[in-house]
C-alpha positions, 0 to 999 in steps of 0.5 A, a space after each residue: 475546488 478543482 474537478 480533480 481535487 481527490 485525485 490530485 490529493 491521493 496522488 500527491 500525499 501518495 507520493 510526498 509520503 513515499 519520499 518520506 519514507 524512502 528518504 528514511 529508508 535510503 539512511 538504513 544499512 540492510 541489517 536494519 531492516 532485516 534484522 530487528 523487529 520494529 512492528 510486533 514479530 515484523 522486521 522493516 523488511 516484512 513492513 515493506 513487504 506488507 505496503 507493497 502487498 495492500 497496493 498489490 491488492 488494490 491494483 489487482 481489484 482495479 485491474 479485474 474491475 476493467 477485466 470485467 471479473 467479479 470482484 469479492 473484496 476480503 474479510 476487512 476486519 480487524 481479524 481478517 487484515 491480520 490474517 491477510 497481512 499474515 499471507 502477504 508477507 508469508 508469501 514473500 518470505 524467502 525474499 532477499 532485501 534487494 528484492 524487496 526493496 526493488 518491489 517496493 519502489 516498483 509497486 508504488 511506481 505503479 500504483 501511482 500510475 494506476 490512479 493517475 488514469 482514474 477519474 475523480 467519479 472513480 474514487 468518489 461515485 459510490 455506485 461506481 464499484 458495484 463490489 466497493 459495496 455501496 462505498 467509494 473507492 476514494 477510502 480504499 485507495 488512501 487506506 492501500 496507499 499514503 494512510 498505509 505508508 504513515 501507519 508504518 512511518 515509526 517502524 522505519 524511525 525505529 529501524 534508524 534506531 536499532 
C-alpha cells in the first residue's frame, strides 16, 4: 500500500463520481432540473446545490484549521444535516441554473485541489484536527465528496426520467 493510498483513493472516486454524475447531468435539459422534484420537495437543482454546500463547508473548516481559527464543527445528526441542508439550499434560492451549475463545477474543482495538498496524516491521524474530535478527517472528506455525489446518483437518474 502506497503512502498516499487514502488520498489517492478520495481523489480519485472523487473525481471518477464527479464525471458520473456530470456525464448524467450534461444529458438534462434545464427544465429537468429545475422543474420536477426528484429528493423529497428537492428538484436536481436544489441537490446540486446541497453537493456544493457540504464542499463548501468542509473547505471552509479546512481553510479556518490553516487560519489558526477554532473550529466547532455542527450538529451532525440526523436533525442537524436536515437542518443544515435546509439553510444551504435556502441560501442559494434565487439562484438561476447557469449559476448553480457553474458552482457545482467550481466547487468540486476546488475541493479537488484542497485535498490534493493534504497529506495522508491529515486524513488519517486522528489527533491531527483537534475539532474532528478524536476522529480522522478521512470520513468527513469522503462523506462531503464521492459517498455525498452516489447518494444523489438516482435523483439525477430520475430527473433524465421526468
Amino acid at each position: 500500500m502506497s503512502d498516499q493510498s487514502v488520498k489517492i483513493k478520495i481523489l480519485e472516486k472523487t473525481a471518477s463520481y464527479y464525471d458520473e454524475l456530470d456525464s448524467l447531468l450534461a444529458k438534462l435539459k434545464p427544465e429537468q432540473i429545475t422543474q420536477k422534484p426528484v429528493a423529497g420537495v428537492w428538484t436536481l437543482r436544489e441537490v446540486l446545490i446541497n453537493l456544493s454546500y457540504w464542499q463548501q463547508r468542509l473547505i471552509g473548516w479546512l481553510d479556518a484549521d490553516e487560519r489558526g481559527e477554532e473550529i466547532v464543527l455542527p450538529d451532525l445528526s440526523e436533525e442537524g444535516i436536515d437542518m443544515l441542508n435546509a439553510v444551504g439550499v435556502q441560501e442559494k434560492a434565487t439562484w438561476g441554473i447557469e449559476a448553480v451549475l457553474e458552482d457545482f463545477k467550481a466547487t468540486h474543482n476546488k475541493v479537488l485541489t484542497v485535498i490534493g495538498m493534504l497529506n495522508e496524516d491529515d486524513l488519517t491521524d486522528k489527533n491531527r484536527y483537534p475539532w474532528m474530535q478524536g476522529n480522522a478527517l478521512g470520513p468527513l472528506v469522503r462523506a462531503c465528496t464521492y459517498a455525498h455525489y452516489m447518494s444523489h446518483k438516482e435523483h439525477f437518474v430520475l430527473a433524465a426520467e421526468n
